[in-house]
C-alpha positions, -999 to 999 in steps of 0.1 A, spaced: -136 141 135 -137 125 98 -112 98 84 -95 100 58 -79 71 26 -59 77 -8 -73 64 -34 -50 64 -68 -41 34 -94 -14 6 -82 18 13 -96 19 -25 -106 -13 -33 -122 -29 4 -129 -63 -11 -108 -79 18 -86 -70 13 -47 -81 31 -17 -52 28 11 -40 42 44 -15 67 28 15 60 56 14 24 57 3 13 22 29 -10 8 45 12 -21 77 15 -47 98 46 -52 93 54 -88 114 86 -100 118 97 -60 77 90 -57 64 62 -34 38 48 -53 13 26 -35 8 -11 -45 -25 -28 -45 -34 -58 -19 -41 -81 -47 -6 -77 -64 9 -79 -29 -8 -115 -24 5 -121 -61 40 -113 -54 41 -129 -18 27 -161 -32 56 -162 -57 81 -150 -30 65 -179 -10 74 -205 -38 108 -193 -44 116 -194 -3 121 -155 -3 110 -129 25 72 -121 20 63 -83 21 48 -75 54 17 -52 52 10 -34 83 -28 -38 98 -51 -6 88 -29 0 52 -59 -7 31 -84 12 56 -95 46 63 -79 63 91 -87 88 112 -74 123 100 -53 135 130 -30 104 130 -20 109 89 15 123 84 10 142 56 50 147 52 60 114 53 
């Protein structure tokens, strides 16, 4: 058994992030998600926070390794 994590710059700030490739917060860019780092996502739900807008909701393991049968690599 091994786990598995992406690891690629954040489409936001260009910093190098390691995620859970299914559930990491990203942006379509060109038809491409690309994956957005947890520090801009605590940037950009502080300032949704101030400005009474929905927060983005980050699903628990999407900055973790995961165990390599439960990836979808299609999706």
């Amino acid at each position: 058994m091994g786990y598995v994590f992406m690891t690629s710059a954040c489409c936001n700030c260009g910093q190098l992030t390691s995620y859970h490739p299914n559930l990491v917060p990203s942006i379509r860019i060109h038809g491409q998600r690309e994956p957005v780092c947890e520090a801009c996502i605590k940037r950009e739900n502080e300032r949704r926070q101030r400005e009474g807008e929905e927060l983005i909701v980050v699903q628990p393991g999407a900055y973790e390794p995961v165990d390599e049968h439960e990836v979808d690599w299609n999706g």
